[in-house]
N, CA, C and O of each residue as an XYZ file, in Angstrom:
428
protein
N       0.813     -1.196      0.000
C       0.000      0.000      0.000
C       0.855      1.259      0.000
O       0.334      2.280     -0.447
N       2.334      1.315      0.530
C       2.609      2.217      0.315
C       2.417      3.353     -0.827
O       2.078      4.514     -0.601
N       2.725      2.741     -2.217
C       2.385      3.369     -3.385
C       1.588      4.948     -3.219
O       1.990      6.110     -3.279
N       0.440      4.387     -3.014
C      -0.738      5.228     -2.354
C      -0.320      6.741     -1.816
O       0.804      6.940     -1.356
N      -1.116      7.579     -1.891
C      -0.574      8.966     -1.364
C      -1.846      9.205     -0.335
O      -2.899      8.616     -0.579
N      -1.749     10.012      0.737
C      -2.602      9.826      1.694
C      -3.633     11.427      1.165
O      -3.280     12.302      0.375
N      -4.404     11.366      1.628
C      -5.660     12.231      1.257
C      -5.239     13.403      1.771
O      -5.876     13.719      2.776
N      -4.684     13.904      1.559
C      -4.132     15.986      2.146
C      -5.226     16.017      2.924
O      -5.199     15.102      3.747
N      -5.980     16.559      2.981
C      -6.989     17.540      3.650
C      -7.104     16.778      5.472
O      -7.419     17.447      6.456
N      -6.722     15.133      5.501
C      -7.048     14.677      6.428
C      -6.570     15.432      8.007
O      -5.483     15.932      8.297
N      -7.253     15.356      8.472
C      -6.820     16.263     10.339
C      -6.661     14.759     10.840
O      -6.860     13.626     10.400
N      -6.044     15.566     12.375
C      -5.149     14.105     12.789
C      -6.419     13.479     13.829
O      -6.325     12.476     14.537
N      -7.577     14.355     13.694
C      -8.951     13.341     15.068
C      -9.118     11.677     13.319
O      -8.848     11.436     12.142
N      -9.567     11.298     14.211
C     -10.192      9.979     13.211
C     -11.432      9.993     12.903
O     -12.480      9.472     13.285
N     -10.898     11.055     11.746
C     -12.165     11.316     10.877
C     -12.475      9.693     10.112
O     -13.520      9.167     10.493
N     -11.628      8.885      9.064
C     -12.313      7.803      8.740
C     -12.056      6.309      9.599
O     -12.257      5.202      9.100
N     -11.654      6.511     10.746
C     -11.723      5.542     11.658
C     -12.945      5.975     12.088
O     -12.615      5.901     13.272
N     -13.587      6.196     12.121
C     -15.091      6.927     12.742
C     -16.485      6.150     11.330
O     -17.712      6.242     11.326
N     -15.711      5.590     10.529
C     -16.490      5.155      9.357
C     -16.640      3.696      9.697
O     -17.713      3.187      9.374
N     -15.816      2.995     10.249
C     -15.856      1.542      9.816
C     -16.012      1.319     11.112
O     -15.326      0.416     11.592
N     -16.894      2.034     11.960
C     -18.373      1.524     12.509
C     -19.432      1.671     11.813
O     -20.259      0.798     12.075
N     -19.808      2.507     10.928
C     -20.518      2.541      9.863
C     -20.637      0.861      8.775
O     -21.677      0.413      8.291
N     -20.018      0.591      8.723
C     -19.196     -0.151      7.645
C     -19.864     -1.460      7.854
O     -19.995     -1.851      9.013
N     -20.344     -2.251      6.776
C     -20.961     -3.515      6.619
C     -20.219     -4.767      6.906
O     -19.297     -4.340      6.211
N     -19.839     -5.765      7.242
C     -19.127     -6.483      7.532
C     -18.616     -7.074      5.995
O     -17.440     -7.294      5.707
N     -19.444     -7.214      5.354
C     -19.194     -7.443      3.491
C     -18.385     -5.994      2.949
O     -17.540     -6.235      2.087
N     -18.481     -4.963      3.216
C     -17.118     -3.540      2.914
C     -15.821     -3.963      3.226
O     -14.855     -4.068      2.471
N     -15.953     -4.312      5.045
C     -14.772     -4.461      5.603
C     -14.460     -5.613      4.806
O     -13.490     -5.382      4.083
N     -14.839     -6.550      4.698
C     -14.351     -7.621      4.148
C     -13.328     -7.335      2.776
O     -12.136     -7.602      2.623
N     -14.318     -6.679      1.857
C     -13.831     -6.109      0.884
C     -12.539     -5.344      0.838
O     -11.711     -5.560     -0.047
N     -12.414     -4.718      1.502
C     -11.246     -3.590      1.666
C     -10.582     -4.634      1.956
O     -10.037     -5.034      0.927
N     -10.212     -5.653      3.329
C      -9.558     -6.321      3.885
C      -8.927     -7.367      2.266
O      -7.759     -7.575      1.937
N      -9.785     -7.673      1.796
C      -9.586     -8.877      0.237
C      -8.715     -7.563     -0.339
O      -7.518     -7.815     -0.203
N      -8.900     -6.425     -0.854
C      -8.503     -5.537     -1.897
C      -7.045     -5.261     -1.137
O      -6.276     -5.653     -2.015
N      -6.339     -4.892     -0.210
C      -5.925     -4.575      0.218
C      -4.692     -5.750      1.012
O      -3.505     -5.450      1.137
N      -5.275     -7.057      1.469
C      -4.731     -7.829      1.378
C      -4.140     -7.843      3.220
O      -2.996     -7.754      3.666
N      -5.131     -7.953      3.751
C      -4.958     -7.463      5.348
C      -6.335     -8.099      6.145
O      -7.300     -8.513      5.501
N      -6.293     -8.114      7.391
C      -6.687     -8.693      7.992
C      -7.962     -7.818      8.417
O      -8.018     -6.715      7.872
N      -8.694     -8.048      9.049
C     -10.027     -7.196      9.654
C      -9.601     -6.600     11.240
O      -9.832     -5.511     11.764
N      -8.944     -7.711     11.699
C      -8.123     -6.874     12.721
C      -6.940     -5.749     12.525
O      -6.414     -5.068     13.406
N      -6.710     -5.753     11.288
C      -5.612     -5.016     10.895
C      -6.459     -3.735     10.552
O      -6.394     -2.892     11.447
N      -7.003     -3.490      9.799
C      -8.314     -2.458      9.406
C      -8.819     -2.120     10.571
O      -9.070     -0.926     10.404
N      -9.182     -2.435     11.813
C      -9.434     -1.831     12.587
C      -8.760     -1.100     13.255
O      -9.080     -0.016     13.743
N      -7.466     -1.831     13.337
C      -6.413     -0.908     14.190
C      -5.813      0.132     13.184
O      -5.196      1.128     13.562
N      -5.999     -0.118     12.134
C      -5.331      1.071     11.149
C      -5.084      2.762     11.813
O      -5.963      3.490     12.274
N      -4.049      2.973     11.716
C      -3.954      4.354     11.526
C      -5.065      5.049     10.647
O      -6.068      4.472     10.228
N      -4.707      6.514     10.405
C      -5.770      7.501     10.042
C      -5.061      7.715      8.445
O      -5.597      8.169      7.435
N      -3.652      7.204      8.644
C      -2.443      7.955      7.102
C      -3.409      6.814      6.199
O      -4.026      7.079      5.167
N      -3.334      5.089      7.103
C      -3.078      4.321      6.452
C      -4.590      4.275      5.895
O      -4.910      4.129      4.715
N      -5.405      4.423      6.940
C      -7.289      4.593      6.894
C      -7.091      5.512      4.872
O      -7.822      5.218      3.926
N      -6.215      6.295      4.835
C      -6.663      7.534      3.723
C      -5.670      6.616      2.611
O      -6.056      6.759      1.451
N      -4.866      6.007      2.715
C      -4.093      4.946      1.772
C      -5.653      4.203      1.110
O      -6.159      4.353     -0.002
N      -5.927      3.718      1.807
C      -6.693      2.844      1.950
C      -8.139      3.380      1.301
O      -8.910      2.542      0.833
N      -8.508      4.900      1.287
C      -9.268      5.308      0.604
C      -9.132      5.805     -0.746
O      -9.789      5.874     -1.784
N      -7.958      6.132     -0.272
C      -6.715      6.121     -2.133
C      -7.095      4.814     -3.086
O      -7.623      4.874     -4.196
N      -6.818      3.992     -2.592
C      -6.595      2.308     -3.393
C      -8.742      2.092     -3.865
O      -9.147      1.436     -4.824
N      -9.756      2.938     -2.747
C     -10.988      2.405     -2.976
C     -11.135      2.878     -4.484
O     -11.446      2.194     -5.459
N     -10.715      4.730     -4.391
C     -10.756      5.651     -5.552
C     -10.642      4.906     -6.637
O     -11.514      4.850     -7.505
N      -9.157      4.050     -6.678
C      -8.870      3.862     -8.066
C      -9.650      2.532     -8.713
O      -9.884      2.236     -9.885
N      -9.965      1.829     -7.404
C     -11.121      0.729     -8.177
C     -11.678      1.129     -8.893
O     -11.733      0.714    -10.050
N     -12.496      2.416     -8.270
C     -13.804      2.785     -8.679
C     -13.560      3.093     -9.743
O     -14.158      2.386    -10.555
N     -12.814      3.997    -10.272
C     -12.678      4.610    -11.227
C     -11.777      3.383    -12.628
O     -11.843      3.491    -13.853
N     -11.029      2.335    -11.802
C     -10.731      1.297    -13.083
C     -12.260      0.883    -13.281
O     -12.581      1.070    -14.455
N     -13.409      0.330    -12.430
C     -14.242     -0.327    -12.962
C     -15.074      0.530    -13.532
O     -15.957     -0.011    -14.198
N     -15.091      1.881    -13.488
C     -15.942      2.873    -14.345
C     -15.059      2.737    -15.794
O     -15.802      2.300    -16.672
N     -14.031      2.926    -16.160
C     -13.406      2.615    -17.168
C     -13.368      1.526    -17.974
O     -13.320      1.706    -19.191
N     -13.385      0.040    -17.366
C     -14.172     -1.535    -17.911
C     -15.234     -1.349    -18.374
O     -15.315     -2.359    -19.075
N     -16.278     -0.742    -18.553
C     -17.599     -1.096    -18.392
C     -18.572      0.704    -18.001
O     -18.329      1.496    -17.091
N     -19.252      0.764    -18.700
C     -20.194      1.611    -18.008
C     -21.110      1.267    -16.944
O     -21.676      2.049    -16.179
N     -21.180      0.172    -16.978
C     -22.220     -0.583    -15.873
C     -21.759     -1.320    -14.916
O     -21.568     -2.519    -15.119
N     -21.434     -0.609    -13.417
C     -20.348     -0.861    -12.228
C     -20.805     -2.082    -12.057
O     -22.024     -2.251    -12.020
N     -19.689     -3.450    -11.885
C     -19.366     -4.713    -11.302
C     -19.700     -4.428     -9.652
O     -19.659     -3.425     -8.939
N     -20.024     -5.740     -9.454
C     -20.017     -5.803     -7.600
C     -18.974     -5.179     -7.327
O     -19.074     -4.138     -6.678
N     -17.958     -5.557     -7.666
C     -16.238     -4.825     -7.033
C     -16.530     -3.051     -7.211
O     -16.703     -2.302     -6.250
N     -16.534     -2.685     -8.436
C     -16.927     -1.258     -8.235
C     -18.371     -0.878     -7.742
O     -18.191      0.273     -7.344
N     -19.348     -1.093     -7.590
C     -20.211     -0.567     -6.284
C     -20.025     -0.619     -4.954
O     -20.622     -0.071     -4.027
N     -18.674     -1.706     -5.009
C     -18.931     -1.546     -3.265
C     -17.573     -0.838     -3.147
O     -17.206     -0.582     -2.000
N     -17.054     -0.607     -3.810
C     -15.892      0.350     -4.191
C     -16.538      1.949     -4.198
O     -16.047      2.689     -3.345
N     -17.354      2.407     -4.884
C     -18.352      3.365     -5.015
C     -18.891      3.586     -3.476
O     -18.633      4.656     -2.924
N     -19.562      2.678     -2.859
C     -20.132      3.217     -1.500
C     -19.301      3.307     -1.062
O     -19.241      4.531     -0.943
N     -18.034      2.750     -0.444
C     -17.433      2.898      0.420
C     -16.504      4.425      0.180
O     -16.082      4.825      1.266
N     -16.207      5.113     -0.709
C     -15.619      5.947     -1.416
C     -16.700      7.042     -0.863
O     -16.235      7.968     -0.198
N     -17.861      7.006     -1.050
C     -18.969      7.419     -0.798
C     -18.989      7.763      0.684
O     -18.959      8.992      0.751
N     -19.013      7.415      1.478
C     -18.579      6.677      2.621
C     -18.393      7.846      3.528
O     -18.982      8.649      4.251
N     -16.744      7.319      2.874
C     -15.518      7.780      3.689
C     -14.827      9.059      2.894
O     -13.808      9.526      3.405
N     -15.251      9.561      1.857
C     -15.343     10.612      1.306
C     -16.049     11.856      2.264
O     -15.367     12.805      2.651
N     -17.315     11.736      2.547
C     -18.727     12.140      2.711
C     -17.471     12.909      4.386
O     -17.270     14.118      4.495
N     -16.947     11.998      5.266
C     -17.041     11.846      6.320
C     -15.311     13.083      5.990
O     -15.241     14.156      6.589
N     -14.506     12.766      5.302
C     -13.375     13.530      5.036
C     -14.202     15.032      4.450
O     -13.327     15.885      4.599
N     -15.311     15.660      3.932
C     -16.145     16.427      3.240
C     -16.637     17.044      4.926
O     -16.279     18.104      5.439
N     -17.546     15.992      5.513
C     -18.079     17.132      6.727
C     -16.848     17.329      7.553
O     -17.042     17.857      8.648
N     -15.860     17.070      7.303
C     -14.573     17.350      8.781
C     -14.356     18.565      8.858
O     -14.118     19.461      9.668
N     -14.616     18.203      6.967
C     -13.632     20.249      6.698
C     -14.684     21.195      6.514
O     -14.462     22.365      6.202
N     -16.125     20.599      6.745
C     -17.487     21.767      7.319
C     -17.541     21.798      5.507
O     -18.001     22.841      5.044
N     -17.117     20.760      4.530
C     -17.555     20.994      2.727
C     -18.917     20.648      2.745
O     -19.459     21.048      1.715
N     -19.870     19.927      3.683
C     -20.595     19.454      3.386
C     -21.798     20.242      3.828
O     -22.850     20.026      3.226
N     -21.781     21.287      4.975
C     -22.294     22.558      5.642
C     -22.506     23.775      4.142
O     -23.469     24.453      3.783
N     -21.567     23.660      3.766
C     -21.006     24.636      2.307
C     -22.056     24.174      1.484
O     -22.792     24.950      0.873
N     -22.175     22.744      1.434
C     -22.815     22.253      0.204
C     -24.273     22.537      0.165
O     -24.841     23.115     -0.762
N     -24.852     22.068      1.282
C     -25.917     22.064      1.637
C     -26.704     23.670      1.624
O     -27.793     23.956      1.126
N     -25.427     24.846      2.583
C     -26.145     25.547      2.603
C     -26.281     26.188      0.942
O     -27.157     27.038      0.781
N     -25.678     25.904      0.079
C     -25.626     26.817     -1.688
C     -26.895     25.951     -2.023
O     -27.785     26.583     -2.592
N     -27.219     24.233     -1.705
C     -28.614     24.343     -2.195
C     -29.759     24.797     -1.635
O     -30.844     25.015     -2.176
N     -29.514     24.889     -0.802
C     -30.906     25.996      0.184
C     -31.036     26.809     -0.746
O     -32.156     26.936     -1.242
N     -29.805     27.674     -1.298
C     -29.715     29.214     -1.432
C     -30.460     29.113     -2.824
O     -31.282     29.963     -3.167
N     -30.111     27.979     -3.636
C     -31.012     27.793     -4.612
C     -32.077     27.457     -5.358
O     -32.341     27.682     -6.539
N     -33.008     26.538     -3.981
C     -34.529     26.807     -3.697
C     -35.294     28.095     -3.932
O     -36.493     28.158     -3.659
């Protein structure tokens, strides 16, 4: 996993360790298969390695958007979880307060 570059924006609270209580036991699984690690290992993850780790979901997603217009199991659950743990890196930095309030503004 090194390869991987960690997500800039991340702050050092555990913003996506705070996700995978969220997280389906079939995600974790997933990540754990993609990634090549244990479920105990994913839990204890760091926050660098948590954003590695959201690095590696990205590029699924985006190889299986590139295969195919019509996302495989691997890229949907690649997609939610991206979704996810995106969403959760988005409200840390108050993007998602931003977002919300510009569609109000455009009601």
């Amino acid at each position: 996993m090194g390869h991987f570059s960690v997500v800039p924006t991340l702050k050092p609270e555990n913003v996506l360790h705070s996700t995978l209580e969220r997280m389906t036991v079939v995600q974790k699984n997933f990540i754990c298969k993609e990634a090549g690690i244990t479920v105990d290992e994913l839990q204890q993850a760091s926050e660098e390695t948590l954003g590695e780790l959201y690095d590696m979901l990205c590029d699924i997603e985006c190889e299986e958007t590139v295969i195919d217009e019509e996302l495989s199991e691997r890229g949907k659950l690649a997609e939610g979880l991206v979704t996810l743990m995106g969403n959760a890196i988005a409200d840390s930095e108050g993007l998602l307060d931003e977002y919300y309030d510009e569609e109000d503004e455009e009601e």
